[in-house]
C-alpha positions in Angstrom: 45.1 97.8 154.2 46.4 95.3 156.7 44.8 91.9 156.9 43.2 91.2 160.4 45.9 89.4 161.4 48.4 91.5 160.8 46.2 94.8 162.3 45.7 93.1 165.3 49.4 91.8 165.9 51.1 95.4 165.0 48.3 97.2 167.5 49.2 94.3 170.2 52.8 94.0 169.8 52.8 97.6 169.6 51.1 98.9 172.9 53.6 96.3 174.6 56.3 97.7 173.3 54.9 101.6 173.8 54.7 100.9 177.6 58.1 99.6 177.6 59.3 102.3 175.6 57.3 104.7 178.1 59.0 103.4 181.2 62.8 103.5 179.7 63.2 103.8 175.8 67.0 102.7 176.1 65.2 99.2 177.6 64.4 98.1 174.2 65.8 95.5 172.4 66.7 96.3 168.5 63.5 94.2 167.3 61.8 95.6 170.4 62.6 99.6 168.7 61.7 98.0 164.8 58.5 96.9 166.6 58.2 100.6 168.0 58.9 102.4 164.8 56.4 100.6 162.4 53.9 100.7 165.1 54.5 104.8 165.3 54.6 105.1 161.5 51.8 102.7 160.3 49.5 104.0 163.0 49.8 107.8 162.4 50.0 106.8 158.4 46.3 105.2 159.3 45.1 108.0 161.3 46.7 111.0 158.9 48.5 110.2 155.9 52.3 110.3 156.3 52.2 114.0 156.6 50.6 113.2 159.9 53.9 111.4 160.9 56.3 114.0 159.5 54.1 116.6 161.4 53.8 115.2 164.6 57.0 113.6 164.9 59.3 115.2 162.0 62.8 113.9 160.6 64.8 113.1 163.2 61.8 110.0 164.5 62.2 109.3 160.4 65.9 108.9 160.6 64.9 106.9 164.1 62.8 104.3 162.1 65.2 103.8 159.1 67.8 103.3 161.2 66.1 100.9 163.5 65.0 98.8 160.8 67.7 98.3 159.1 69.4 97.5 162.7 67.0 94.3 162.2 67.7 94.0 158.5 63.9 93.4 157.4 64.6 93.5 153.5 60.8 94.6 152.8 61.6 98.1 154.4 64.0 99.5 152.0 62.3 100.1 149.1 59.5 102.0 151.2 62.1 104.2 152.6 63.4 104.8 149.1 60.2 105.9 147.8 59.3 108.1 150.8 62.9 109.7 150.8 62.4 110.5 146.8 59.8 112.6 148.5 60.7 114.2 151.0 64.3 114.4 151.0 65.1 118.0 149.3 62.3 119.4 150.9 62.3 121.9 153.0 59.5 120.7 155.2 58.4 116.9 154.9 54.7 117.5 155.8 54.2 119.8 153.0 56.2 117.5 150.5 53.9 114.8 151.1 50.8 117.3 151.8 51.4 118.8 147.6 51.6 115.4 146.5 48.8 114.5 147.6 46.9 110.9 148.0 49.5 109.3 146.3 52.2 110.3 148.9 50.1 110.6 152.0 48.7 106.6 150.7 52.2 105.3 150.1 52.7 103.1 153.1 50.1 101.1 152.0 52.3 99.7 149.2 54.1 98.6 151.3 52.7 97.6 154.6 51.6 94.1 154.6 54.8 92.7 153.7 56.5 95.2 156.3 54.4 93.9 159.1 54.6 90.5 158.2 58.6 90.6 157.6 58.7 92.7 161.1 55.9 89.9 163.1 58.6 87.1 162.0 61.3 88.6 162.9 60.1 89.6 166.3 58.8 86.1 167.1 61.6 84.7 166.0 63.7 86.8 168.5 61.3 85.7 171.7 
């Protein structure tokens, strides 16, 4: 679980970048999308599991986030996406990868989502 801090500033920088992203998507600046994609994937991870993202948003917003992140080079991201692609990569269908793994999978984020959102609040205020 994300410290208060750290909740509050991926929620906040989030719904900024969400309205942007709303109005015209190719606005966004490449910390701007990172911003975007962790907010997408760390809130439906908190609402669902991450067989909530895969369901609702599938592999191509996946592919979306990976690449977007590494666009920004946040070196706390990689071994995340390793882990989740161990996953879900042969599988047919992500949401049931994750979904017959059970808590483990749907819980993984968690791992990894302090130092994510930390890395990702640095690099964004460093880029204002």
């Amino acid at each position: 679980m994300l410290p208060w801090n750290l909740e509050d500033w991926i929620t906040d920088a989030g719904a900024d970048v969400l309205e942007k992203h709303d109005a015209d998507a190719s606005s966004l600046s490449a910390i701007e999308n990172a911003v975007y994609q962790v907010w997408l994937l760390d809130t439906e991870a908190r609402n669902g599991g991450l067989s909530q993202y895969f369901c609702n948003h599938g592999r191509q917003q996946w592919a979306a986030c990976q690449a977007a992140i590494a666009a920004v080079g946040l070196t706390s991201f990689p071994a995340f996406a390793r882990a989740l692609n161990a996953i879900v990569a042969g599988a047919e269908d992500p949401y049931a990868a994750i979904r017959q793994q059970g808590d483990p999978a749907e819980d993984l984020w968690y791992g990894y989502q302090s130092a994510i959102v930390q890395e990702l609040k640095e690099a964004y205020n460093s880029a204002l």
